[in-house]
C-alpha positions as CSV (number, residue, x, y, z in Angstrom):
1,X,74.0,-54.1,-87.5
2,X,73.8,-57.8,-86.8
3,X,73.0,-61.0,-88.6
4,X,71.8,-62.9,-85.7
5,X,71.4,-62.0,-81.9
6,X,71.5,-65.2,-80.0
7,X,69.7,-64.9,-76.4
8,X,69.6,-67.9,-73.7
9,X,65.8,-68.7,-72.3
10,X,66.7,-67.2,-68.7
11,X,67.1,-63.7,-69.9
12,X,64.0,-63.9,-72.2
13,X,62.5,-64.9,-68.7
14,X,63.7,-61.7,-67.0
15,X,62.5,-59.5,-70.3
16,X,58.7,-60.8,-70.4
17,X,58.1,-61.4,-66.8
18,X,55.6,-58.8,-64.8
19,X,58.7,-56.8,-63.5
20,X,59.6,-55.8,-67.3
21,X,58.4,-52.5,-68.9
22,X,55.6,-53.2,-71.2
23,X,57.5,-52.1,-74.3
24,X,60.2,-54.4,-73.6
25,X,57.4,-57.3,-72.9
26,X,55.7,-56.1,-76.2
27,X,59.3,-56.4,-78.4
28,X,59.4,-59.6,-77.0
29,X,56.5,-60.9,-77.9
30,X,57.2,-60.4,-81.4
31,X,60.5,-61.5,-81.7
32,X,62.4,-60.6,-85.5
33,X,63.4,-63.4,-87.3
34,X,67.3,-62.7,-86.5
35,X,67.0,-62.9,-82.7
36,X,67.2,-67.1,-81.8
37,X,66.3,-68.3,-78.1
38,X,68.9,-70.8,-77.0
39,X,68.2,-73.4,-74.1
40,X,71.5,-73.5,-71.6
41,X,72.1,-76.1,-69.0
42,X,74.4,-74.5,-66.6
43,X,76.2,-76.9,-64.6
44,X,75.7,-76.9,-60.8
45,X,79.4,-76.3,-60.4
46,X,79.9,-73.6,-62.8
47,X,80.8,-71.0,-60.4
48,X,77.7,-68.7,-61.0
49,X,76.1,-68.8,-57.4
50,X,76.4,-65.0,-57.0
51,X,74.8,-63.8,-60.3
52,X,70.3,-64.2,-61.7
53,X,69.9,-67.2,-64.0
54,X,69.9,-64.6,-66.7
55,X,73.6,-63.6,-66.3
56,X,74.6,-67.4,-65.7
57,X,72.7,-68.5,-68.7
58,X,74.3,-65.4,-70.4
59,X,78.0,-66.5,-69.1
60,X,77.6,-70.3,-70.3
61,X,76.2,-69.3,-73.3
62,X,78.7,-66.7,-74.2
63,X,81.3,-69.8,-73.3
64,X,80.2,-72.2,-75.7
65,X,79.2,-70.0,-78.5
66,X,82.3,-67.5,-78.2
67,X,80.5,-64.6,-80.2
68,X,82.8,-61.5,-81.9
69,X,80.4,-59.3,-79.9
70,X,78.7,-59.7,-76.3
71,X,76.2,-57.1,-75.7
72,X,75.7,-56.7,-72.1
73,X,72.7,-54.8,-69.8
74,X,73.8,-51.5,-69.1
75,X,72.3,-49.6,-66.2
């Protein structure tokens, strides 16, 4: 469905730490080739004080990469 899934460092945090179902940890663990961990600095004033450093990471990123999709957590 897609070429290439781009996903900043804080949310593959969130996805392999204790808290994450062990499937999820599992998948992770074995990444396929077309999903690419990005490193984001997000700046001290970027206005993201109220979400995790998942979302912010997930906000910059989005920012400087401006994707045709954004696939989003739904709960």
């Amino acid at each position: 469905m897609y070429g290439r899934v781009v996903v900043p460092e804080g949310v593959v945090r969130e996805l392999t730490s204790e808290a994450t179902p062990s499937v999820v940890r599992s998948w992770m663990a074995a990444l396929p080739a077309w999903v690419e961990i990005q490193r984001v600095e997000v700046p001290p004033d970027a206005g993201l004080g109220a979400v995790d450093q998942g979302e912010a990471d997930a906000i910059v990123l989005a920012e400087s990469l401006k994707p045709d999709v954004l696939l989003e957590e739904t709960k």
